[in-house]
N, C-alpha and C positions, 0 to 999 in steps of 0.2 A: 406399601404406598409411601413418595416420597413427598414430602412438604417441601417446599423453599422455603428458605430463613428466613423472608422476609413477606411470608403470609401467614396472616391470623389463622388461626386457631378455631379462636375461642371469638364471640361475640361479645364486647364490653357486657355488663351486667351494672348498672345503673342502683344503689341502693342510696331508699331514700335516708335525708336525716335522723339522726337518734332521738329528736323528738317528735318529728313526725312517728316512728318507729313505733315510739312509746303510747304517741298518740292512737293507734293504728290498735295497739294489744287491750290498750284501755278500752274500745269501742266493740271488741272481740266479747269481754265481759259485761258490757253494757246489753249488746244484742243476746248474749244467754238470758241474762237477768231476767228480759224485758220478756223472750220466751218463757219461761216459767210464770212470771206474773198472770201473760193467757192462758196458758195453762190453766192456772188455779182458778182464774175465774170462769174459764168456761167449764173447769169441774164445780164449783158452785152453782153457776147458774143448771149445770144441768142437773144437781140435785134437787135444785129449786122445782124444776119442772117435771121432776122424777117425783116427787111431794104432793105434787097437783098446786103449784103456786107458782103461776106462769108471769113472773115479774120480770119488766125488763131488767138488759144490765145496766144501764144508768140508774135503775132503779137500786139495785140490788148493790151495786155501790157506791151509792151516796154515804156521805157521814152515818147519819141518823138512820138510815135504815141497815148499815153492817150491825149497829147495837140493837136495834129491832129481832132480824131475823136472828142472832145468836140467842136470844133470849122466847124462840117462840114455844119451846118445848114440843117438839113436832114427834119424834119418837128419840129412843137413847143414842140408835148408831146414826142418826142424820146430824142430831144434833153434834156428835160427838165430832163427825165428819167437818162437817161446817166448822167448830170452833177451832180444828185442826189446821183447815185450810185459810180462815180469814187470821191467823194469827201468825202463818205462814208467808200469807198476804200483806199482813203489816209489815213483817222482818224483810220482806223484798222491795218493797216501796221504799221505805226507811235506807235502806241500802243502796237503792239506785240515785237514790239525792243525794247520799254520800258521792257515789263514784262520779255523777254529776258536776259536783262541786270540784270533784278532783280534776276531772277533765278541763274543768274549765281554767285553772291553777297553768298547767303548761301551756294552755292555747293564748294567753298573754303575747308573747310576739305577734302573734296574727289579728292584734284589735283592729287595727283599719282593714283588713280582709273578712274579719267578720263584722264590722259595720257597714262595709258593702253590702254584704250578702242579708242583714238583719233590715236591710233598710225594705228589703223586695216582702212584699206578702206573704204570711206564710212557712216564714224561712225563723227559727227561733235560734237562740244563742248553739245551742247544742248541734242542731241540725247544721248550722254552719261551721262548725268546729269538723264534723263529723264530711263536711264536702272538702275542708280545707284538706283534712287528712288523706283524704282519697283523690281528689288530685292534683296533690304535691308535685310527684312525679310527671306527671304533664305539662306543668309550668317549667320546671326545674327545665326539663327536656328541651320546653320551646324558646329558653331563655329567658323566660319570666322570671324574676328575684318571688321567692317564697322568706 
């Protein structure tokens, strides 16, 4: 097959900024994190109901009631279970406010983009961080300055 010299190839490939980039990998960890957290609580609460202690999950993770229910001495392996997972549960929480705070660190260029978007119902620092990053590449595209 012969090409003329002077037809493409290749389709430009558009890659976004290095900070967006960076922003983009950081939300990648944010969204596992945030997976595991359900996780562990929907293995708690199903312990809970597995026990015959059919509490909701707002219940079951309130402050006052995480030190309750590790403390009810239900049998050795629930308990055992439980203080495995709510302790699991702390170190992921703890974690994602970290990664939070970090995210929010490079999204700096973008304050009047996320004051826009923070100004709408709804829409919290992070979640606007998190729409900035995803569609960078569509502004970029339509000419919109990112």
């Amino acid at each position: 097959m012969q090409v003329k010299s002077n037809q493409n190839m290749f389709e430009p490939v558009h890659m976004p900024a290095s900070l967006i980039q960076r922003l983009r990998s950081l939300f990648t960890t944010y969204r596992l994190y945030r997976k595991h957290i359900t996780g562990i609580k929907n293995r708690i609460h199903s312990l809970c109901k597995q026990e015959l202690m059919p509490f909701t999950k707002a219940y079951i993770f309130g402050k006052k009631s995480k030190t309750f229910l590790r403390q009810l001495n239900i049998n050795p392996q629930t308990d055992f279970q439980l203080d495995l997972l709510f302790t699991e549960l702390e170190t992921f929480e703890a974690s994602i406010q970290k990664l939070t705070r970090y995210i929010m660190y490079p999204a700096k260029p973008y304050i009047s983009q996320i004051d826009i978007l923070t100004s709408m119902k709804g829409i919290s620092v992070i979640t606007a961080i998190a729409l900035i990053a995803d569609i960078s590449d569509l502004l970029t595209i339509s000419g919109i300055p990112m």
